[in-house]
Biotite code that builds the C-alpha atoms (Angstrom):
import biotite.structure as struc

atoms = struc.array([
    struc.Atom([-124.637, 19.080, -55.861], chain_id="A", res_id=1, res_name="UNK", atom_name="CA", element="C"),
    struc.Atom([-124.037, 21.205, -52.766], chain_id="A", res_id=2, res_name="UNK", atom_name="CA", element="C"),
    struc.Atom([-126.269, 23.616, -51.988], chain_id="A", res_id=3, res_name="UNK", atom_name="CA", element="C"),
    struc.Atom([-123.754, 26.502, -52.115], chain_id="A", res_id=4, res_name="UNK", atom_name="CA", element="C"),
    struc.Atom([-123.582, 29.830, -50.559], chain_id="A", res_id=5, res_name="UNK", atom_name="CA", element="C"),
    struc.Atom([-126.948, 31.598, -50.013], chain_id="A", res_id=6, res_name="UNK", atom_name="CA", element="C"),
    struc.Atom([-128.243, 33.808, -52.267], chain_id="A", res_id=7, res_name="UNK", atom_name="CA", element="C"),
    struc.Atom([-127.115, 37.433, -53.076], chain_id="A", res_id=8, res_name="UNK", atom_name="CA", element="C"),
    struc.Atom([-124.097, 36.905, -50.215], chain_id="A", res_id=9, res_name="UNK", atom_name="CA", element="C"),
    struc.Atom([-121.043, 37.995, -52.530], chain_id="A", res_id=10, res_name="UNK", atom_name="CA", element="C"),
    struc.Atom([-120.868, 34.701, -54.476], chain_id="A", res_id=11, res_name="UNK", atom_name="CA", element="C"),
    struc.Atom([-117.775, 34.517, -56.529], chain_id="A", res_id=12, res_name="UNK", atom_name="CA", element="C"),
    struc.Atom([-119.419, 32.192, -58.991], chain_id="A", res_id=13, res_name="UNK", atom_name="CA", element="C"),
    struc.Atom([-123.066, 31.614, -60.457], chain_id="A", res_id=14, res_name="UNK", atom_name="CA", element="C"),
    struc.Atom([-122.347, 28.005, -59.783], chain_id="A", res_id=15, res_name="UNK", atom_name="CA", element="C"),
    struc.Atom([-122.885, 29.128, -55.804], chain_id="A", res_id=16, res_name="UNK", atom_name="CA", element="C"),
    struc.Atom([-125.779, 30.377, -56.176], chain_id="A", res_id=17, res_name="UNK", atom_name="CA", element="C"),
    struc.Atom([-128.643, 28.178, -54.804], chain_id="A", res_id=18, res_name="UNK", atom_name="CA", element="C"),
    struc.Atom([-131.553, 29.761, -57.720], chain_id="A", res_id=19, res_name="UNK", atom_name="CA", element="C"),
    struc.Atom([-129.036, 28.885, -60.319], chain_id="A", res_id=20, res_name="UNK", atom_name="CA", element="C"),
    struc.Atom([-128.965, 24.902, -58.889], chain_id="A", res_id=21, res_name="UNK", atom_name="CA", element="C"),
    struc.Atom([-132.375, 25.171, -58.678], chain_id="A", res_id=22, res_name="UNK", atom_name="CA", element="C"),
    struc.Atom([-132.593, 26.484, -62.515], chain_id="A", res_id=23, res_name="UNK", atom_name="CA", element="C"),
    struc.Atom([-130.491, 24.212, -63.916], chain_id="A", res_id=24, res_name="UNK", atom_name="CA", element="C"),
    struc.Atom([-132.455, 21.093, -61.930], chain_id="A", res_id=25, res_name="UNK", atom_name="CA", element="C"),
    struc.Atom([-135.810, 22.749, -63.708], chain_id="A", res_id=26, res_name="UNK", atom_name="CA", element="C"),
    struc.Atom([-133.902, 22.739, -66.812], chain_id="A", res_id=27, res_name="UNK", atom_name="CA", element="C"),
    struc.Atom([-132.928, 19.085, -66.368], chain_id="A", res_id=28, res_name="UNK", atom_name="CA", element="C"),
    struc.Atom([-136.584, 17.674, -65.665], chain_id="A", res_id=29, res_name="UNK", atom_name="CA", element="C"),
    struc.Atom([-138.209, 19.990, -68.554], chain_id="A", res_id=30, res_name="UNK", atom_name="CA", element="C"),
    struc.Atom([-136.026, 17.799, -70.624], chain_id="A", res_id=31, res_name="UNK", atom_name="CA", element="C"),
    struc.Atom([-136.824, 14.653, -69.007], chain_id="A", res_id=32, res_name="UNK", atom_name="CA", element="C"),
    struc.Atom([-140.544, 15.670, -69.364], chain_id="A", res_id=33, res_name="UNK", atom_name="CA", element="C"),
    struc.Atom([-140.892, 16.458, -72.701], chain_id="A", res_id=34, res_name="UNK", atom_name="CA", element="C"),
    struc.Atom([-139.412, 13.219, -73.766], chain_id="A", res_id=35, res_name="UNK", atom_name="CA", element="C"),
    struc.Atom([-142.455, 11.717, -72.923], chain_id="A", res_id=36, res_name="UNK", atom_name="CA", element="C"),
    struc.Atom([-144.098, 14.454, -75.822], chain_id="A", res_id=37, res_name="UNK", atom_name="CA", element="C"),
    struc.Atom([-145.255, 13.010, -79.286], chain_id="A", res_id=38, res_name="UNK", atom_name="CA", element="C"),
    struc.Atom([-142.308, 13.231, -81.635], chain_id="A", res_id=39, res_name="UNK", atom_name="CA", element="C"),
    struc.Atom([-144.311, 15.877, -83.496], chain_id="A", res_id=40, res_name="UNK", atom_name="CA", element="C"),
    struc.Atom([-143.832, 18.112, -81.296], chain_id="A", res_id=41, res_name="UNK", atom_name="CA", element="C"),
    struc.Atom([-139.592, 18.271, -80.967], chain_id="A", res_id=42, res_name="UNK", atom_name="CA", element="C"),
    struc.Atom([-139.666, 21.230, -82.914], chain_id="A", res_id=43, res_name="UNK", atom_name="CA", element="C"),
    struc.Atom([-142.624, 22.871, -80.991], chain_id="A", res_id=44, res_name="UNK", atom_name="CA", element="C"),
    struc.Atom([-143.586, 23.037, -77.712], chain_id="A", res_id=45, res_name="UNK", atom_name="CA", element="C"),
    struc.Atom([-140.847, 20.407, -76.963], chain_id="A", res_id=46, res_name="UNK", atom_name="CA", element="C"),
    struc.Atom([-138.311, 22.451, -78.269], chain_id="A", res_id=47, res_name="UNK", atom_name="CA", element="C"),
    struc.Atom([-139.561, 26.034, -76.569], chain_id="A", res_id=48, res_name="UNK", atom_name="CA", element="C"),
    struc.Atom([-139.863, 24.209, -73.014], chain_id="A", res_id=49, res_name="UNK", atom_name="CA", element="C"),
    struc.Atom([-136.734, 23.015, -72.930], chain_id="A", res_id=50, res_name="UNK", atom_name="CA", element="C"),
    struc.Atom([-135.142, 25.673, -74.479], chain_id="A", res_id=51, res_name="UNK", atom_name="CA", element="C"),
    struc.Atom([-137.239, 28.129, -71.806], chain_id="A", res_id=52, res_name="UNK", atom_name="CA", element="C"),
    struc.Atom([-135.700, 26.152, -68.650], chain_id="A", res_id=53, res_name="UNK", atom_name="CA", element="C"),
    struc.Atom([-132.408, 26.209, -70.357], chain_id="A", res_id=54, res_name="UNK", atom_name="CA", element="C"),
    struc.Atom([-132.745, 29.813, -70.481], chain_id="A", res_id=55, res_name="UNK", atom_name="CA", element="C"),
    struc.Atom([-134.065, 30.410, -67.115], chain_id="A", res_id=56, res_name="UNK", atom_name="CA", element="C"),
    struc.Atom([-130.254, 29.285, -65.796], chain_id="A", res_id=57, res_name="UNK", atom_name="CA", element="C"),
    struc.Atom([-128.371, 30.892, -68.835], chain_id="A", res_id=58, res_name="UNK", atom_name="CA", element="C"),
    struc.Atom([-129.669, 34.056, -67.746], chain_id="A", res_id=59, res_name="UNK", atom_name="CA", element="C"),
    struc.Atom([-128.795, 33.779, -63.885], chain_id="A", res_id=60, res_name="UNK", atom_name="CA", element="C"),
    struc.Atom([-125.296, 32.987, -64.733], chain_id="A", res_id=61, res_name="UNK", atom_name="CA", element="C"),
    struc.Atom([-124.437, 35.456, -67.497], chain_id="A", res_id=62, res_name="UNK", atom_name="CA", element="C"),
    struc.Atom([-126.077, 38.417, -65.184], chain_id="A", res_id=63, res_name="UNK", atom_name="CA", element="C"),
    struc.Atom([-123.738, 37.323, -62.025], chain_id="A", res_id=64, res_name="UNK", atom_name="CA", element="C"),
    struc.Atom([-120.571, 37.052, -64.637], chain_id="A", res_id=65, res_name="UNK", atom_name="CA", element="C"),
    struc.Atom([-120.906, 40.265, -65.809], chain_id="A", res_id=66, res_name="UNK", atom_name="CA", element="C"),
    struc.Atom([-119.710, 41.370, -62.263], chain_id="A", res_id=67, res_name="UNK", atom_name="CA", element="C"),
    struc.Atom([-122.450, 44.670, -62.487], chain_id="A", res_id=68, res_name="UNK", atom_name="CA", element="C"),
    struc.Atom([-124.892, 44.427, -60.339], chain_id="A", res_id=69, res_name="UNK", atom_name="CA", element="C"),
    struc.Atom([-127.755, 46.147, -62.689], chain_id="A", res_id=70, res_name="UNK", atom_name="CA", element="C"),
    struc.Atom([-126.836, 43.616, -65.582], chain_id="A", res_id=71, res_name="UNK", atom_name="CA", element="C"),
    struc.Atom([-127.403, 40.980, -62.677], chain_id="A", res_id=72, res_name="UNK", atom_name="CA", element="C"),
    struc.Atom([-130.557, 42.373, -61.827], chain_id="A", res_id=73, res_name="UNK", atom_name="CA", element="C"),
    struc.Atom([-131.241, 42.708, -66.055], chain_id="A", res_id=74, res_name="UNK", atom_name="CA", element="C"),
    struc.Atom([-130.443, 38.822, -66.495], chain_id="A", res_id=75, res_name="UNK", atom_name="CA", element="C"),
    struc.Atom([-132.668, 38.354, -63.542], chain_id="A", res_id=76, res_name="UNK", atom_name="CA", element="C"),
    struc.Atom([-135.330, 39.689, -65.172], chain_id="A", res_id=77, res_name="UNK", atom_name="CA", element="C"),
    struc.Atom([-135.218, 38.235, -68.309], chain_id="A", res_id=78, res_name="UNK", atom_name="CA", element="C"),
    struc.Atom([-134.898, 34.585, -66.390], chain_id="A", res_id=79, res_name="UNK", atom_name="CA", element="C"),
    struc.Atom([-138.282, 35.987, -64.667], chain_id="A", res_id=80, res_name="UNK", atom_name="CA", element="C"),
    struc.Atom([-139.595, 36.325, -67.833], chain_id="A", res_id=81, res_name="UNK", atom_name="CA", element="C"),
    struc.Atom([-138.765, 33.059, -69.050], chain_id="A", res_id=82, res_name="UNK", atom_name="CA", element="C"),
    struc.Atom([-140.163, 31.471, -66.101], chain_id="A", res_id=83, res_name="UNK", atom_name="CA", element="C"),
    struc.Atom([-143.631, 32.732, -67.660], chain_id="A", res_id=84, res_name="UNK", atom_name="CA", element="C"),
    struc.Atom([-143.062, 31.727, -70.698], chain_id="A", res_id=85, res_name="UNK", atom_name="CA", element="C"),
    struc.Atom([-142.644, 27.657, -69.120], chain_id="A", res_id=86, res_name="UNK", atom_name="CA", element="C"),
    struc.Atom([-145.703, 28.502, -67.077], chain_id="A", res_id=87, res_name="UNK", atom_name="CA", element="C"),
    struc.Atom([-148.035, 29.482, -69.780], chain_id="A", res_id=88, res_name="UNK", atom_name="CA", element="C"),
    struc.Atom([-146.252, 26.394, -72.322], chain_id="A", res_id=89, res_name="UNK", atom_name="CA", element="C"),
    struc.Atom([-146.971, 23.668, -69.342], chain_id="A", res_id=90, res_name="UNK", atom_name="CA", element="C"),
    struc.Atom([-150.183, 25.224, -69.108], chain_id="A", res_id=91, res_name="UNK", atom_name="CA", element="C"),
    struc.Atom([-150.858, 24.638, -72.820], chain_id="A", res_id=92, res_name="UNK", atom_name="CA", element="C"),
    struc.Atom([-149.081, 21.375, -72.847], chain_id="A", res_id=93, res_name="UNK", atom_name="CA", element="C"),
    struc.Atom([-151.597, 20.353, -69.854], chain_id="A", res_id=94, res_name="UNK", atom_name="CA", element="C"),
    struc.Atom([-154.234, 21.694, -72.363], chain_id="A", res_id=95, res_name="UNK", atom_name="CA", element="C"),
    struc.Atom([-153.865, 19.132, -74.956], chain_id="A", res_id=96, res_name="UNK", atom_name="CA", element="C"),
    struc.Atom([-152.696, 16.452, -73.078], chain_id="A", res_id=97, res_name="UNK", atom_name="CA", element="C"),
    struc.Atom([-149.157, 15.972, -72.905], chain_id="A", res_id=98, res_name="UNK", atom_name="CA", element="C"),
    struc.Atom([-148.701, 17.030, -69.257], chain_id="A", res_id=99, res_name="UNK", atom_name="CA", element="C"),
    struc.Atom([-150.395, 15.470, -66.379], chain_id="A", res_id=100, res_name="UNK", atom_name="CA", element="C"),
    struc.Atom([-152.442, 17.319, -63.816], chain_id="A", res_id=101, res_name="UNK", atom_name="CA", element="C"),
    struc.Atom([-149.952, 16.374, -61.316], chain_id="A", res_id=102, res_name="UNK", atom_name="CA", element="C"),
    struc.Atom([-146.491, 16.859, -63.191], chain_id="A", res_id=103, res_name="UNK", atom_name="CA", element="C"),
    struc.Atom([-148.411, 20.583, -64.453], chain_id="A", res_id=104, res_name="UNK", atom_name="CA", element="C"),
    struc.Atom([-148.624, 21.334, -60.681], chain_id="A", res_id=105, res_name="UNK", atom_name="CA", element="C"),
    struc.Atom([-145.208, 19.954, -59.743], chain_id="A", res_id=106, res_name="UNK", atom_name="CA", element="C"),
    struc.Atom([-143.486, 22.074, -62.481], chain_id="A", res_id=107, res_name="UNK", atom_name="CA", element="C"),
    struc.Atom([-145.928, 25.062, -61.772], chain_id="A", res_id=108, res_name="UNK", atom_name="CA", element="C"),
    struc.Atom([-144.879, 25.116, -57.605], chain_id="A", res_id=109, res_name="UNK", atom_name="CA", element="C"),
    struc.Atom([-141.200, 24.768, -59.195], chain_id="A", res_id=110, res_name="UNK", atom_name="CA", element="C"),
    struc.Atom([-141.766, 27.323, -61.215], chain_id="A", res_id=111, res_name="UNK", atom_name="CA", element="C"),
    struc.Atom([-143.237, 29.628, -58.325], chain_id="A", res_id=112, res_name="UNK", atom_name="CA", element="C"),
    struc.Atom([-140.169, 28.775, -56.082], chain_id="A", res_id=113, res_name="UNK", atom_name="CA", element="C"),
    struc.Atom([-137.840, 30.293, -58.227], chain_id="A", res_id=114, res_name="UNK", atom_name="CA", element="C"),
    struc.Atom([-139.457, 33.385, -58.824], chain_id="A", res_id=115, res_name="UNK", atom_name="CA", element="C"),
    struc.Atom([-140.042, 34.203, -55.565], chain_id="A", res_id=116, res_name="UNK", atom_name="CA", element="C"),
    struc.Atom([-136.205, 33.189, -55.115], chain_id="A", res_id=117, res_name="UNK", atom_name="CA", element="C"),
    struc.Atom([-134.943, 35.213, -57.817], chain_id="A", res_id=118, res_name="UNK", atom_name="CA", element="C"),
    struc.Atom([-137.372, 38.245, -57.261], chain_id="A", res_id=119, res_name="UNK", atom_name="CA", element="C"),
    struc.Atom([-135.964, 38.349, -53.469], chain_id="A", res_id=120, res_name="UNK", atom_name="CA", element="C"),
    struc.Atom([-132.558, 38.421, -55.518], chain_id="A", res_id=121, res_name="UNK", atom_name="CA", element="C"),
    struc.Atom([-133.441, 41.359, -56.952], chain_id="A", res_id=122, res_name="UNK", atom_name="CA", element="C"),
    struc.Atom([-134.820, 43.390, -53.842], chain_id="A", res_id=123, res_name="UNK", atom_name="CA", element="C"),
    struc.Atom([-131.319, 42.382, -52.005], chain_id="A", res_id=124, res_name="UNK", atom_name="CA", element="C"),
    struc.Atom([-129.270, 43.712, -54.386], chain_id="A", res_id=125, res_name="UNK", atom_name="CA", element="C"),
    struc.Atom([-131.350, 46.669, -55.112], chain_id="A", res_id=126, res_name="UNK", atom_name="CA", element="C"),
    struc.Atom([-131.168, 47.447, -51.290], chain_id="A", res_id=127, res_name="UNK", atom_name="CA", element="C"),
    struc.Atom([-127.281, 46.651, -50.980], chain_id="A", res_id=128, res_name="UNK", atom_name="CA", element="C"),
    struc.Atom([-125.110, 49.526, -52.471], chain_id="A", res_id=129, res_name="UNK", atom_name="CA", element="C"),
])
């Protein structure tokens, strides 16, 4: 996938957006990883991972469609939030054994990356006019 057009630089699609690669290649390995989960748990924490990473992407693209740049920043937020929401369920998946130490500190710096990416998002466009 190419790594597109830096962020917040008048991208005419989502899909140029670095943070939304980066979301939707979170996304993809939250699935991969919770394969590897007891199949008890595809309607629990399975299920609100994956659906959390998926999220985490939705949000960054339906913000940037909406062509307004406080929705943007809205849907940024709300992809912020779901970003917690992964940390604190790895956290708990690490907890009762379903997540390595290691893979709980890969996801977690992944995790970190993009909300530092999509909070400096938000303080560019804030500061643009």
């Amino acid at each position: 996938m190419p790594v597109g057009k830096p962020v917040g630089t008048g991208s005419n699609s989502y899909r140029d957006l670095e943070v939304w690669q980066k979301a939707i290649a979170l996304a993809q390995q939250l699935y991969r990883l919770t394969e590897t989960f007891p199949k008890k748990e595809i309607f629990g924490l399975s299920s609100q991972l994956t659906r959390s990473g998926v999220s985490v992407a939705s949000n960054i693209a339906e913000g940037q469609a909406r062509n307004s740049k406080k929705e943007f920043i809205h849907f940024l937020n709300i992809s912020l939030g779901s970003l917690a929401e992964i940390e604190t369920q790895l956290i708990i998946a690490h907890g009762i054994g379903y997540v390595s130490e290691a893979d709980q500190n890969t996801y977690l710096h992944l995790t970190d990356e993009l909300t530092r990416m999509i909070k400096g998002l938000i303080n560019h466009l804030k500061k643009t006019h």
